[in-house]
N, C-alpha and C positions, 0 to 999 in steps of 0.2 A: 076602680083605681082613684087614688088621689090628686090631686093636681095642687101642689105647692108651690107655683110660681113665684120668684122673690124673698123665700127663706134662705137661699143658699148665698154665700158670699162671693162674689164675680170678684175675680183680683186680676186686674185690668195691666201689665206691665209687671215688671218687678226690677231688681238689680241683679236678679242671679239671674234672667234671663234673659234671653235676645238672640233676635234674630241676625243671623251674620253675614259680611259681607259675599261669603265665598258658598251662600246657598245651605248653611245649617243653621238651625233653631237648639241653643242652649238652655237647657233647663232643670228647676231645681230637683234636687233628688237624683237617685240613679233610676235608670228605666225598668221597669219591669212587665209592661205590653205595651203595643201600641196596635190600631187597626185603621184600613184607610177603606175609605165609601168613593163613592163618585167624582166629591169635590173639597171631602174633607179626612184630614188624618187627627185621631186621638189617639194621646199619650199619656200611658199611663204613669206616674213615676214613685218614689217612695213617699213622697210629700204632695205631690197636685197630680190634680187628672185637668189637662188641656182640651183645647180642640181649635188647632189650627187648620186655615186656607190648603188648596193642595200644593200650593208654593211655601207653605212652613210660615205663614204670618199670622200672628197670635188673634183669635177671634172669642176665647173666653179661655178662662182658667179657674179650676177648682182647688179650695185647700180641702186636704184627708184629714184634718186635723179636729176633731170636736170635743162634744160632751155625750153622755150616754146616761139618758132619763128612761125610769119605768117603774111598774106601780110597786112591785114587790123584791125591784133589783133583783131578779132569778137570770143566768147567762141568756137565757132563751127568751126572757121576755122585755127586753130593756132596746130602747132604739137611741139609733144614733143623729146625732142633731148637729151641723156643723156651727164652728166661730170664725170668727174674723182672727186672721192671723196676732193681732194685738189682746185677744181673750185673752184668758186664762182655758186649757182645756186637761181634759183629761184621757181621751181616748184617741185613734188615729188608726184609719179604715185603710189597711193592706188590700190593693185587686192582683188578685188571682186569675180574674177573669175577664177580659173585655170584648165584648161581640156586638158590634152592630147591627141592628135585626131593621135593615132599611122598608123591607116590607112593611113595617110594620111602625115605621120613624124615630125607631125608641135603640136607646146606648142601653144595653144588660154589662151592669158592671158589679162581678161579686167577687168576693174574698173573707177575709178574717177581719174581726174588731180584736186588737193587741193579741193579737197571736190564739187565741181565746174560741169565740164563736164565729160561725159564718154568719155573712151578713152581706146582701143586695142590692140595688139599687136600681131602677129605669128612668133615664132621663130621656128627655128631648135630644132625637138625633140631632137636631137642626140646632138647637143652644139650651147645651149642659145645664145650665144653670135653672131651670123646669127640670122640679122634680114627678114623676111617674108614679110610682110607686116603689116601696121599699119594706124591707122584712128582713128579721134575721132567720136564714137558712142556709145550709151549706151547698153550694154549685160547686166544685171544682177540691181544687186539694185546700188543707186549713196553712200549710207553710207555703213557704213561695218557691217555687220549682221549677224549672226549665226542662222537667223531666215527666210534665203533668199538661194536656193539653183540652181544649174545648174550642167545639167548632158547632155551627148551626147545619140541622141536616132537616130533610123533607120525608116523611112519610104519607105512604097512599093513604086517602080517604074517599070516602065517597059522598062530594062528587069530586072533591078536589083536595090537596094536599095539607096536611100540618105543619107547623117546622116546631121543631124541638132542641134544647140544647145538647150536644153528646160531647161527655167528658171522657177522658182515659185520664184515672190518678194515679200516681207512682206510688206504689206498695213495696214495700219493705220489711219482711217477714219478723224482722228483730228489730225494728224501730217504728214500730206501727204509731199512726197520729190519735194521739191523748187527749181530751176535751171534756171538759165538764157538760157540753151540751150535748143533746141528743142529736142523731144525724143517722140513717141508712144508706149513704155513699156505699157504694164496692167500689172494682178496681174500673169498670165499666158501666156507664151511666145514661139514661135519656131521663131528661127534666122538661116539664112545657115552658113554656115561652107565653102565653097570653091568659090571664084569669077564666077566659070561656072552656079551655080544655080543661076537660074532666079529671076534679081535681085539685084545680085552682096552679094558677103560676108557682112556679116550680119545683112541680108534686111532681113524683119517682113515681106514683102509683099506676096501676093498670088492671083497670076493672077488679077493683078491692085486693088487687096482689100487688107488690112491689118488686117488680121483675128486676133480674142486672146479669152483669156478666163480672165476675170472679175470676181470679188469678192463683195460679198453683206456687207459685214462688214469686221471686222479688221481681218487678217489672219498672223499666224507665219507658216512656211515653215520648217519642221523637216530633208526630208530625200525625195528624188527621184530616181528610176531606170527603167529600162527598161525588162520585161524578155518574150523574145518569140517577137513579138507585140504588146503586151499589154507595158504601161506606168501606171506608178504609182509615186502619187504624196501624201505623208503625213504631214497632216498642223494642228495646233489650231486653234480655229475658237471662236473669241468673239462674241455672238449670240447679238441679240437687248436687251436681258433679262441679260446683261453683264457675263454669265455663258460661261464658257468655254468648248468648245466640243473638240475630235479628229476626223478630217477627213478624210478621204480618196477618190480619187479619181481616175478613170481608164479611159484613154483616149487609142480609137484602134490605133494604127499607119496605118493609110490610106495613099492614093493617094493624099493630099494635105496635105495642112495644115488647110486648112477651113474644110474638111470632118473630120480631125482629132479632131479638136477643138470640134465639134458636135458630136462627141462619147462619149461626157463629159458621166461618170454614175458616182455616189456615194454611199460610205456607212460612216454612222458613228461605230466609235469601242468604245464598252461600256464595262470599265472599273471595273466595280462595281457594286451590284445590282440596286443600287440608280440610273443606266443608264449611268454613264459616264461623268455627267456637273461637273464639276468643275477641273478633273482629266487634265495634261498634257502630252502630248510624250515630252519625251529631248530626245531620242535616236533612233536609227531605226538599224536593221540589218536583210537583209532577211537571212533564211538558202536554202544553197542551197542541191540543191536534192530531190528525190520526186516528186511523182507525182502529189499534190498537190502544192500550193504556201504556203509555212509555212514563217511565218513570226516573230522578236522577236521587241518587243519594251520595252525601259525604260521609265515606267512613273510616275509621282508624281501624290501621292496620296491625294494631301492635296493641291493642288495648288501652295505650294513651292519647295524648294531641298533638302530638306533632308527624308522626308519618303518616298522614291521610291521603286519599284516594276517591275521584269520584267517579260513577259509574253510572251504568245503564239499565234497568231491569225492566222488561213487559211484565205489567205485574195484572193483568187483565184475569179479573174473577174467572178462579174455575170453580163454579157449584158443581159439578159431577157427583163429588163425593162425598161422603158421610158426614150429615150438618151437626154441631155442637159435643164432637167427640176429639177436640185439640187436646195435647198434652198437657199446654201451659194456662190455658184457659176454656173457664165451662160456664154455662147457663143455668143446668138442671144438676148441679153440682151432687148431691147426694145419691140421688136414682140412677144416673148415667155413669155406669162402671167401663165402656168400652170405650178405648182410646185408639185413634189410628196415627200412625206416622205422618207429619205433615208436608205435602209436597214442597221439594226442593226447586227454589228459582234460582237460577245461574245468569250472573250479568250477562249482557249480548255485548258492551264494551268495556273496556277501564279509558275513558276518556285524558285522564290529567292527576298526575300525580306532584304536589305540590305540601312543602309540611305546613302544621296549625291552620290547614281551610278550617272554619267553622259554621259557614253557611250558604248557601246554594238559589239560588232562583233563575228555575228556566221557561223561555220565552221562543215564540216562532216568528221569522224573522224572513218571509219566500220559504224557499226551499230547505233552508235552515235552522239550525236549532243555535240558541244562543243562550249561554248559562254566565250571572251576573255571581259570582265566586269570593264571600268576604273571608277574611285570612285571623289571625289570633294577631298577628303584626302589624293591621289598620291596613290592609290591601284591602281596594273592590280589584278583581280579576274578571275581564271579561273574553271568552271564549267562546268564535263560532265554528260549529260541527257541521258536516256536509251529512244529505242522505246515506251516507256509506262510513260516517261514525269517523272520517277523517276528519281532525283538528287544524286550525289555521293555527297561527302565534298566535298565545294569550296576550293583548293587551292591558298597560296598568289602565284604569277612569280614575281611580283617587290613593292616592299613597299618602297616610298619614307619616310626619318626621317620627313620633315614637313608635310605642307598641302598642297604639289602641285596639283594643278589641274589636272586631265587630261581629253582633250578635246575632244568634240562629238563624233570623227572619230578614230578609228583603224582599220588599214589595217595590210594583210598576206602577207608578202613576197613571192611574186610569183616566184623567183627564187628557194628557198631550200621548202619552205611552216612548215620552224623549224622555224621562226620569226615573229615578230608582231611589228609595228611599233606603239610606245606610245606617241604620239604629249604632251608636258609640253609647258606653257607659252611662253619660249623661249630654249626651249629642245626638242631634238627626241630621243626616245629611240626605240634600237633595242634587245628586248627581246625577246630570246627561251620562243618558247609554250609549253615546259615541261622539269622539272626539273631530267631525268632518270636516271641518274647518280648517282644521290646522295641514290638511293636505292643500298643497299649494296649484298641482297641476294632475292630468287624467291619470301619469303613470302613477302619484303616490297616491292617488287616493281607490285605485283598483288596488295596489299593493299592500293597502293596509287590509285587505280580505275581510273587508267589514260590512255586514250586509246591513246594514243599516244607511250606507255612504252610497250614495252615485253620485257622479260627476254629471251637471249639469250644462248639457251644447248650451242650449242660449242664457245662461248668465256666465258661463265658464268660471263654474267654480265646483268644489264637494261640500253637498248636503245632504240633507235629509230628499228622499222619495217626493213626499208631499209640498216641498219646497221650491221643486222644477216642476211648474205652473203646466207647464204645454207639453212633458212628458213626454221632451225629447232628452233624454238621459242613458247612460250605458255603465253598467254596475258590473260585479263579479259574478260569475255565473253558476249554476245550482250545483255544481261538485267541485271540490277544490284544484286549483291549477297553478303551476307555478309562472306560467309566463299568458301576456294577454295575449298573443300570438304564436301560434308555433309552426311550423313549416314542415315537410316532406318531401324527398326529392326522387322519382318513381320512374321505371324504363318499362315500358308493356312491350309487351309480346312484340310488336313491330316497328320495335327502335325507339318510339316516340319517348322526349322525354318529358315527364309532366313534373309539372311545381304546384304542390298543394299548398293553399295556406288556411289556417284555422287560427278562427278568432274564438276567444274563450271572455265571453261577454254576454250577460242580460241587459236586454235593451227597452226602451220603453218605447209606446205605439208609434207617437212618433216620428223616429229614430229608425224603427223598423222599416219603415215605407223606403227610406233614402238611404241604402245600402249600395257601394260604391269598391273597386278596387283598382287599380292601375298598376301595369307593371312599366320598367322601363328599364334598360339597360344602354349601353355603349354602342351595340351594334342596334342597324335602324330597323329591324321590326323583331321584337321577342317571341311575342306570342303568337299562333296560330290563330287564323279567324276562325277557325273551326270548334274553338274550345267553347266551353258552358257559360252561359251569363253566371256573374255573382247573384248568389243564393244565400242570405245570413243564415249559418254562421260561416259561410266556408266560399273561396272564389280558386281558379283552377287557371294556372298558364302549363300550355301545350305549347312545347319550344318550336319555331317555325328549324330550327336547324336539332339536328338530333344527336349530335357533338358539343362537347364543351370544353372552351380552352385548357389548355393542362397546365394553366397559373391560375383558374378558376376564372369565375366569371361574376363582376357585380353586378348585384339585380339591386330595385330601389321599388320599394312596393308601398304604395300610397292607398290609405284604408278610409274612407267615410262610412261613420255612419253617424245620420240626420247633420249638426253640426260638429261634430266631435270625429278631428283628424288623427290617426295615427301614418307615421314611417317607420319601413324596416327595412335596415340597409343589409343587405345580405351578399355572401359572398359563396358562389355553388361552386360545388367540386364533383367532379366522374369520381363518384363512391367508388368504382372498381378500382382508383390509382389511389387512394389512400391505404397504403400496406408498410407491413412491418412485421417485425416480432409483435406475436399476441400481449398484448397487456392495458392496463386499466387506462393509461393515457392516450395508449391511439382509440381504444374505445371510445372512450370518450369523446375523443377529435371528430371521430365518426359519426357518434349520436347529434353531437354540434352541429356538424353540416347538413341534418338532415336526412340521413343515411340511416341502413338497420345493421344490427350486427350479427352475424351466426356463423358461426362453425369456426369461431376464434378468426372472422377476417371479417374486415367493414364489406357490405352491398350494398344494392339499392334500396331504399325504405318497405317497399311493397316484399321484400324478398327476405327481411332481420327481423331483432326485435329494436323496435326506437325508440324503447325507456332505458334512460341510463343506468337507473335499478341493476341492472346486466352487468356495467364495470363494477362493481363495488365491491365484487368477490376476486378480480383478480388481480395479480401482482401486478407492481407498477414498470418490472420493466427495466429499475436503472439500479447500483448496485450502493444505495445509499446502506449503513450500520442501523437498526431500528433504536429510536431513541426510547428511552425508560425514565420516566417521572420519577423521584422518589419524595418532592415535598417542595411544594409553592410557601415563603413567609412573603408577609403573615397571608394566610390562606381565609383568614375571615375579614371582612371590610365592610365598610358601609356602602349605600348605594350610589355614595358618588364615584366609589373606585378607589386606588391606591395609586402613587408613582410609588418608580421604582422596587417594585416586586423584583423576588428572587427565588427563580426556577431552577430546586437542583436534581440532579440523575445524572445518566450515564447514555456516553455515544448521542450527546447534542451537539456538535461542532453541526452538524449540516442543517440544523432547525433554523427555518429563515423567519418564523412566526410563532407564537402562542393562539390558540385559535379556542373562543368558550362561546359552546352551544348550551340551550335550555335543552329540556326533554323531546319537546316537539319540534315540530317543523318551523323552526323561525332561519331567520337569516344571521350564521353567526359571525360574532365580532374577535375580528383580530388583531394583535399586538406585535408591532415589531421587536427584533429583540436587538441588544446592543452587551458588551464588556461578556461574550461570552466564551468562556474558556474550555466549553467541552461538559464538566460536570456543574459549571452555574450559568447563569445567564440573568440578565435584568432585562425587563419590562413593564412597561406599563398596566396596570388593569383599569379598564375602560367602566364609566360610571352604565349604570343601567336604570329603566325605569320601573323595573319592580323588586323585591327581596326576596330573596331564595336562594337555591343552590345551582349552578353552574357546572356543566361539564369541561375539564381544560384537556386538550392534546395538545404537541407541539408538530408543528406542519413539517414538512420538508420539500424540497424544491418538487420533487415528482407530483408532489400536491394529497399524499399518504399525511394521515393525521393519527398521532401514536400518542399512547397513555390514557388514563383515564382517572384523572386526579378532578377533585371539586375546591371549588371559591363561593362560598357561603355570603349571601350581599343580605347588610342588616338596614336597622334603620341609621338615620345622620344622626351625629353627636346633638347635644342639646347641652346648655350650663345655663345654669338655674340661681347659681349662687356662689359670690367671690371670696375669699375671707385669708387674711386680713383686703377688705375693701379701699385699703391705699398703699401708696407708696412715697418714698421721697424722692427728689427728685435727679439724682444723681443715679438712681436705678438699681437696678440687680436686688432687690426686694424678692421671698422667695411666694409666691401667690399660688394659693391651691383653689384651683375651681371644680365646683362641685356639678352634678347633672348625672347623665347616662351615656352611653356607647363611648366616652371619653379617649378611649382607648384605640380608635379610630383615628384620632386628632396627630394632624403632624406637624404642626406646629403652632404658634400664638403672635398676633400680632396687635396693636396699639392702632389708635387713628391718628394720632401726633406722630407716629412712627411706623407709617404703614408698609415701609419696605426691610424695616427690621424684624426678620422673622425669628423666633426663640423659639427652639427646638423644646419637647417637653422632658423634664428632668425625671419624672417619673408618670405612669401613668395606670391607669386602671378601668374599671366599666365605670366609675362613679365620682373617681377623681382623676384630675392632673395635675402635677406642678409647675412650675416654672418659672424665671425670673426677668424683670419688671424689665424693659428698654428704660434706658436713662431720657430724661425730658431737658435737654441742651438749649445750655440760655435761658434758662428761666427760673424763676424763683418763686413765681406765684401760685396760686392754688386756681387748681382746674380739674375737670374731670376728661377721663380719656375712656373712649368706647373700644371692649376687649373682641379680637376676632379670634374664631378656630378656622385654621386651614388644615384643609379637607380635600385630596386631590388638587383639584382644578377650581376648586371652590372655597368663598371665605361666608361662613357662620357668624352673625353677633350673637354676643351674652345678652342677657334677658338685666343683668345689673351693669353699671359702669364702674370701672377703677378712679380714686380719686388722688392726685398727686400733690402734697405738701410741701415746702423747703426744707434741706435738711435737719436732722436733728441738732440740737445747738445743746454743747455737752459744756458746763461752766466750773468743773473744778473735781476738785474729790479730797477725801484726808485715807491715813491708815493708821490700823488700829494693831499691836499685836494681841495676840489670842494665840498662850502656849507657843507651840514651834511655828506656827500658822501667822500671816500675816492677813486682818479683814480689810476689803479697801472698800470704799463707799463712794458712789461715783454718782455727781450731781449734774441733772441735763432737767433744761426750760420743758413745762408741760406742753405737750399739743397732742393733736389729733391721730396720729401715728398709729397710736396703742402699740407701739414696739416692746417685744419680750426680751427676755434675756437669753433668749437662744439664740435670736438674732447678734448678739454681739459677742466677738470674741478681743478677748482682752488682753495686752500682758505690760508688767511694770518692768521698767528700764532702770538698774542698780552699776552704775558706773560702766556702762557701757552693755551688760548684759540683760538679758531681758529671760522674764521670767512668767510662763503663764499661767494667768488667776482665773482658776475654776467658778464660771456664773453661777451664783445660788438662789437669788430671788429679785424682788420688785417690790419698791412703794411709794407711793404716790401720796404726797401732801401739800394741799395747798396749792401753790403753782412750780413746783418742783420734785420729778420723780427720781427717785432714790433707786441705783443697782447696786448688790451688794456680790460681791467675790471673794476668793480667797487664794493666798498664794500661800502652797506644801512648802516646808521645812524650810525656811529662808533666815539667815541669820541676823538681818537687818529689815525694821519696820521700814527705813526711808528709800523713799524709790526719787531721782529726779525730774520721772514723765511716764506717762503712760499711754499706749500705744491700743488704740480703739478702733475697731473694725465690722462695718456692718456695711452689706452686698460688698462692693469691690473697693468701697472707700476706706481709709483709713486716717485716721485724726491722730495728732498730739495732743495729749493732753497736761499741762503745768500744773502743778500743787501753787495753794496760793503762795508768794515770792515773800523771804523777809520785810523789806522794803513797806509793805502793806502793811505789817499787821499795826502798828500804832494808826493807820488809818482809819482799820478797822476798828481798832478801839476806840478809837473817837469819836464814829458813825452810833458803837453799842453805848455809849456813856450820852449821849445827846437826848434821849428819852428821859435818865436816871434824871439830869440838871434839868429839865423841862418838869418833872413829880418835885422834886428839891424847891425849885421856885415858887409854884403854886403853894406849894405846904408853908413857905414862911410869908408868901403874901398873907393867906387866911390866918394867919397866927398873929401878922401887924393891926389887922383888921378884926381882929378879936379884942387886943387889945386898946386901942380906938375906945 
């Protein structure tokens, strides 16, 4: 290999890039790879390849940009040489491919030269800018594709292992990749990785063959890894019946590369009952952990991107069965006529259904599974799952204000494993994987069900695990629960009555040792000495009296553990006296107390069932009309919410609330309702913190929740650009701002005028109108900062409006033309830029006034000209004219008799100044 240290141009900073306050690195180009090592992340983009810190602080940067020298200029024999951005070049290296081969300290970075040949590179893991070695040869696909993947895998040797590059390229039976240079790519590929394998760097060959694996129809390439020996390759697969499958495929890592290729096995993953054709993966992420191969993918369910789904699948090798005989792909392509059907994997969950996910990354977390969820609308979603495939609420970590992208791939900071790297079109974001902080006390930061967060006894606060030094801490516990306590109220066999309590908490070492409970009530001794020491998680009071008031009885139950106090104020009732008509609210009343329910009547806990799950089927009981949704305006809004929503349907007089839940188990938000007349009602919709769609019922006092209408939360408006960018200052100016979600905006406000709100005169996804607040008292020129109101919230414009004094309008003459009267109307130039549709006009003829049609504008000199016309009018002479723009209106005078020998005096003062001069030089000639 070569070592060319110091030919490559290091381009130390730029102005298109930087690093940003809020934890991302901007850079030029749009992305096209990126990969991160131990302590470094490289990015590849359409213009540089970087290689920043794992905190995203710039440590070198390459330009793509060169020249391309070689002895006989043939595609295949000419290399590529970079310049310095102020060169002249001619060529400009696309990657296709970027892999860090850390074993081995070297960056493998290949792709195309202009679209043209492939062409490689091996730099210095450690600083890019060491070049390795370089060649043109084809690694990966020649265009750039999100549908084309390569990863490093290990094959057995002996005595020890190879690593190799293994591509999957996206084939396309009708639009196959065209190239003047040579290349033996298939759809399936192993290339070496180091000059000593047999061969040379990044030879396809194997022992004088050139093995591969082939594709029977059109394939897109989702995601591939290695784990153990086994390789795994996930693709879509266009069938002859142009239906679209997901595949999978498992090759062993053998002794060659021919044996390996002939391990081909398959399965397809069926999506849906309907078996899985039409369904796509966009995403891939395995979990690691387990003894099992769990695996998560994002897939659309509908064959496009917006109703996607992500899921669960054991995708753990089965060799059993017949190797290199898959339908959609083969090895021994010609020889090999027998095909077998390939086994069908059926998720084990559908975790979370949310539209436009686009990318997935799962992580294990204790007990836990935790999947990092980027969206097509710039959401990270984070989601943790329990052993039992139950979901807590998704948390938002980053909400872009637009619709940025965020691409296939998120990676974990293998440095702290607090961050996740969020790749944007031409942004990386480095985001914490949980928000601990912002919980202020035990109960919310257990509430936020975030296994990443315990609440630490001795600094009393919520952090990270590794933050609480001495590991006395108490977190959420390895299955999902809704309360950190729960209770049971229990009668045995001989009267006794006992109070269970259950703490639903992981505790650290600790914490564990100094487990505490106390009960205490009104009367002087509650408990039995007879009863069981506390035992984490669970402590037990055995009533010394074995009756309980028939107003109930309050108990006060004091919990330590290590330094970390909870109370639970509780109030016990003889489950036997809780009775009534069966239905969903005494139930409930029941399960509240601590009580079980069975046979349609509350009992004692030991003797029902004590999941509320139980009410939920039956009637409530009281004899309310069921209310029927027929349509929430507007039903789409941004994620700060809307005031003033309006709910209409039928048989809503008794709706005391609007109630919108997500899909899962969150805690849903409610809205009071007010002006409701039965078939409308207004209320508020309540801002949220991520975008998506919302389930809305309306409540009713029984606590029954009816309808099932949706409120779709987008991103916040954004204006971009003002035009006309002033106004004058009398106001009412009509200003259209320009931007996205505009249509969102309810109103516009000034910073000279911040309590004058202006409703929008029209609006759309991209514009709005509306007109100017007057600027009272003032004549001078200023600029004034534009806000969008937004619910409960004010947005600035990215530009400011500028306010000038009125327009100052100095005369006009008329002209007749035919039956047509033209007027021409004289106003002082400025800054305005005012048209002639802002002004409407009309001429005043002995009392009557007559409106002149505006037809154009001209500007000369320091005076712009409007030009109008007034229909069919019998007389040119008007004695004033009436001038109107926003709310103001002018008079305007024709110049007075009175002047005009003024005027002529003023015009003849030049003519006697040329007169003078000319007979001077005439006295002076004669001289």
């Amino acid at each position: 290999m070569i070592l060319l240290p110091g030919l490559l141009f290091i381009l130390w900073g730029g102005a298109a890039r930087c690093l940003g306050e809020d934890g991302g690195f901007t850079f030029d180009g749009d992305l096209r790879h990126f990969a991160v090592t131990t302590n470094t992340v490289y990015i590849a983009t359409e213009e540089k390849l970087y290689q920043l810190n794992h905190d995203l602080t710039l440590v070198h940067s390459l330009t793509l940009r060169g020249i391309l020298k070689g002895g006989n200029q043939q595609p295949d024999d000419v290399s590529f040489y970079r310049v310095s951005e102020t060169a002249s070049w001619n060529a400009t290296f696309r990657v296709n491919v970027l892999l860090p081969f850390v074993e081995n300290d070297t960056l493998i970075s290949c792709g195309v030269i202009d679209k043209e040949c492939g062409y490689c590179e091996v730099l210095d893991l450690k600083n890019i800018s060491n070049l390795v070695h370089r060649e043109s040869i084809q690694v990966g696909p020649l265009r750039s594709s999100n549908a084309s993947v390569a990863v490093l895998v290990n094959l057995k040797k002996n005595p020890t292992q190879d690593t190799y590059i293994l591509t999957g390229v996206q084939q396309h039976q009708h639009n196959t990749e065209q190239s003047s240079c040579t290349s033996n790519i298939q759809t399936v590929n192993l290339q070496n990785t180091v000059e000593k394998q047999a061969g040379g760097i990044f030879s396809l060959s194997d022992d004088q063959l050139t093995p591969s694996i082939r594709s029977k129809g059109d394939v897109e390439f989702v995601d591939g890894f290695q784990i153990s020996s086994t390789m795994y390759l996930l693709s879509n697969v266009l069938s002859a019946a142009k239906s679209s499958n997901v595949r999978l495929i498992w090759l062993e890592g053998k002794t060659s590369k021919t044996q390996t290729y002939r391990s081909l096995r398959g399965a397809t993953l069926s999506v849906s009952e309907a078996g899985g054709e039409g369904n796509r993966l966009l995403a891939s992420s395995v979990i690691p952990g387990g003894p099992s191969v769990l695996w998560s993918g994002v897939f659309s369910v509908d064959g496009g991107q917006s109703n996607t789904e992500l899921l669960v699948f054991d995708i753990s090798p089965d060799l059993t069965g017949e190797d290199d005989s898959d339908p959609d792909f083969c090895s021994v392509c010609p020889e090999k006529t027998s095909v077998t059907k390939p086994k069908t994997l059926k998720p084990k969950a559908v975790l979370f259904r949310q539209n436009y996910m686009t990318s997935v990354l799962a992580v294990r977390q204790k007990a836990w599974m935790v999947f990092f969820i980027g969206t097509g609308d710039g959401q990270l979603i984070k989601l943790a799952v329990d052993k039992d495939y139950h979901t807590a609420c998704p948390m938002v970590l980053y909400r872009a204000n637009d619709d940025r992208q965020v691409f296939p791939k998120i990676l974990l900071d293998p440095v702290d494993h607090k961050h996740v790297y969020v790749p944007f079109q031409n942004q990386m974001k480095r985001v914490p994987v949980s928000k601990c902080s912002m919980y202020t006390n035990v109960q919310e930061c257990w509430s936020a069900q975030d296994p990443h967060c315990v609440w630490c006894g001795s600094k009393s606060r919520c952090t990270f695990e590794d933050d609480c030094t001495d590991s006395d801490w108490v977190s959420i516990p390895d299955d999902h629960q809704h309360k950190i306590v729960s209770y049971k109220v229990e009668k045995e066999p001989t009267g006794q009555i006992k109070l269970n309590i259950q703490t639903h908490l992981t505790v650290g070492q600790s914490a564990l040792s100094r487990f505490a409970c106390q009960f205490s009530a009104s009367s002087s001794e509650l408990c039995s000495r007879s009863g069981p020491p506390p035992l984490f998680p669970q402590c037990t009071c055995i009533f010394s009296d074995s009756r309980l008031p028939a107003g109930g009885l309050g108990v006060s139950v004091r919990i330590r553990v290590g330094k970390t106090h909870f109370l639970e104020q509780l109030t016990l009732t003889n489950c036997s006296n809780i009775r009534g008509p069966p239905s969903s609210v005494l139930c409930q009343q029941c399960i509240r107390a601590g009580c079980g329910w069975s046979k349609n009547s509350c009992s004692w806990a030991n003797q029902g069932v004590i999941n509320d799950s139980v009410c939920q089927t039956m009637e409530s009981g009281m004899n309310f009309s069921r209310p029927v949704i027929s349509s929430i305006t507007p039903s789409v809004v941004s994620f700060y919410g809307r005031n003033h929503a309006v709910l209409s349907g039928q048989n809503l007089r008794d709706v005391t609330r609007v109630r919108m839940t997500v899909d899962t188990d969150c805690t849903p938000q409610e809205s009071p309702v007010w002006n409701n007349t039965g078939v409308n009602l207004t209320f508020h919709i309540p801002r949220t913190d991520g975008k998506g769609v919302v389930k809305v019922c309306a409540l009713l006092p029984d606590g029954g929740c009816h309808g099932n209408t949706k409120i779709t939360y987008k991103s916040s408006p954004s204006c971009t650009k003002i035009v006309p960018s002033s106004s004058w200052v009398s106001g009412k100016r009509e200003i259209t701002l320009m931007g996205s979600h505009l249509d969102f905006v309810e109103g516009v406000t000034h910073s000279h005028a911040p309590q004058r709100v202006r409703p929008p005169g029209s609006s759309s996804y991209q514009n709005l109108t509306y007109d100017t607040p007057a600027a009272e008292n003032s004549q001078r020129t200023f600029t004034s900062t534009v806000f969008l109101r937004v619910a409960n919230e004010t947005l600035s414009c990215s530009d400011k409006i500028t306010y000038y004094p009125d327009p100052e309008f100095t005369g006009f003459t008329s002209t007749r033309i035919g039956d047509d009267v033209r007027i021409t109307i004289e106003k002082k130039a400025d800054k305005l830029d005012m048209t002639e549709a802002e002004l409407s006009v009309w001429g005043d003829q002995e009392g009557k006034q007559y409106p002149c049609i505006m037809k154009s504008k001209k500007t000369t000199n320091e005076i712009e000209h409007f030009f109008c016309e007034i229909k069919n009018t019998s007389s040119a002479e008007f004695q004033h004219l009436m001038i109107m723009y926003g709310e103001k209106t002018v008079r305007l005078e024709p110049p007075s008799s009175s002047q005009v020998p003024l005027i002529l005096c003023i015009l003849l003062i030049p003519c006697v100044i040329v007169v003078l001069v000319i007979i001077c030089r005439w006295l002076k000639k004669r001289r």
